[in-house]
C-alpha positions in Angstrom: 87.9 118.0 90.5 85.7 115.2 92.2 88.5 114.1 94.8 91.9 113.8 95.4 93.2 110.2 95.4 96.3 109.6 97.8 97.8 106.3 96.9 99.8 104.5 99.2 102.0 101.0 99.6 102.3 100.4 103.4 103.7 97.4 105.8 103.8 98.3 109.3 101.1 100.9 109.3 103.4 104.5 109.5 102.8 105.1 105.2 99.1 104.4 106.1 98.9 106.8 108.8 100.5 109.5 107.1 98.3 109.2 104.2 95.1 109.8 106.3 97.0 112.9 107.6 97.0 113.9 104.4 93.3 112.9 103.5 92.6 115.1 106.7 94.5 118.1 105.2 92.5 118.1 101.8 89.3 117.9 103.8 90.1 121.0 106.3 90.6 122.7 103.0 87.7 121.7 101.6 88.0 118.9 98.5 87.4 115.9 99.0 89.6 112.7 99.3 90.0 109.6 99.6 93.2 107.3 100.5 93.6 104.2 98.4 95.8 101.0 99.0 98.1 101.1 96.1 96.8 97.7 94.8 93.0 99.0 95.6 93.8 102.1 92.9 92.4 102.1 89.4 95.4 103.6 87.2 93.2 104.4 84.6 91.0 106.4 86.9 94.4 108.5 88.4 95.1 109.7 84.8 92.3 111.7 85.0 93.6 113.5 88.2 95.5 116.2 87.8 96.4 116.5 91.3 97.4 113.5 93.7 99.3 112.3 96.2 101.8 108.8 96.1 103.1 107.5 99.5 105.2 104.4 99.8 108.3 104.1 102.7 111.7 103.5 101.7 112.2 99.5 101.8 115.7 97.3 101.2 118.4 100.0 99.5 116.1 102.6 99.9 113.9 101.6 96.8 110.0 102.1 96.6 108.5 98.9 97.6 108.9 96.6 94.5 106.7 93.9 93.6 103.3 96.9 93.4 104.3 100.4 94.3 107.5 99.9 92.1 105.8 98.9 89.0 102.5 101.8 89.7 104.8 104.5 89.8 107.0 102.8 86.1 103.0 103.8 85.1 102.6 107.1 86.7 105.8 108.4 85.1 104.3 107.8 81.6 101.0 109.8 82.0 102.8 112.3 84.9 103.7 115.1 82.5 102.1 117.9 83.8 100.4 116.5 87.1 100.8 117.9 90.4 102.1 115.2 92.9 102.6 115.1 96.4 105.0 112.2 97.9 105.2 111.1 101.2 106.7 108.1 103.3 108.6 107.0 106.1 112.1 105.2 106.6 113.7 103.6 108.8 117.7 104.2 108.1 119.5 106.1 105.4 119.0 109.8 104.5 116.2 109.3 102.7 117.6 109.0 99.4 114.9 106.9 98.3 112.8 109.7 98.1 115.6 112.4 96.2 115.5 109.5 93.9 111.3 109.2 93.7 111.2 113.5 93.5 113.5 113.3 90.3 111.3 110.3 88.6 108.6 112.7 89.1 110.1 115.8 88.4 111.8 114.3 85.0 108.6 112.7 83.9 107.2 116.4 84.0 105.2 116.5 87.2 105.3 119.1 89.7 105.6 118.2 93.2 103.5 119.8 95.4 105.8 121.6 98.4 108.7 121.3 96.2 109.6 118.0 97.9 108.5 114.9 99.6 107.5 114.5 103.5 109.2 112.2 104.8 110.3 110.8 108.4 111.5 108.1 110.3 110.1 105.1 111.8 106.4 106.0 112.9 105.4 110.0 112.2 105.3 112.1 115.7 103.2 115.2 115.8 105.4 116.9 113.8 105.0 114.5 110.5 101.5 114.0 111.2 101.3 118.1 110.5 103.4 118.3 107.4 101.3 115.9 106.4 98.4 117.6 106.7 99.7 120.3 105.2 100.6 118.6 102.3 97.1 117.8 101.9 96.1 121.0 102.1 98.7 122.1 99.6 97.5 119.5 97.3 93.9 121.1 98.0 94.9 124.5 97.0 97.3 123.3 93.6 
């Protein structure tokens, strides 16, 4: 494995910052990594991962952003079967059903997800997000 991509959608900055934690967890475990605008990312290039890590907040109903992370992820379910995936985002209302819903696209197009769930949290990510991020990363390191 070459590096692990960590593909994000981001508005205010809080999905962005959470996916360098992650990039910062792979490293302290010793791949390497790299974190990639969702619109930056070469699909064809993410099939041959077999581990990853998707990040996009929870926007309008709680729904994955929709005019590019929306349609990335429709692709990602068709090649997903037997990937490991780590998810990740922040929110800012709701339960975070938007990412219940994402972990059962994933989980139902065959993919694992790494932690057994997504990390998410609200508004900007304290300390504490900024950790599980990071091990996230370190999960997705070690899959």
């Amino acid at each position: 494995m070459s590096k692990i991509s960590v593909v994000f959608w981001t508005q205010g900055g809080n999905t962005e910052s959470m996916a360098n934690a992650v990039v910062e967890g792979i490293k302290e475990a010793g791949k390497e990594a790299e974190a990639v605008f969702v619109s930056d990312m070469n699909i064809d290039e993410l099939k041959g991962e077999g581990v990853f890590a998707l990040g996009c907040p929870a926007m309008g109903a709680e729904v994955l952003e929709e005019s590019e992370m929306e349609p990335f992820v429709a692709d990602v379910e068709g090649f997903a079967s037997g990937k490991k995936i780590g998810l990740f985002g922040s929110y800012g209302w709701g339960d975070g059903q938007w990412m219940r819903d994402w972990e059962a696209r994933m989980s139902g197009a065959g993919a694992t997800i790494v932690g057994g769930e997504g990390v998410i949290c609200q508004e900007a990510p304290d300390a504490d997000a900024m950790e599980q991020c990071k091990a996230l990363g370190k999960a997705l390191a070690n899959a």
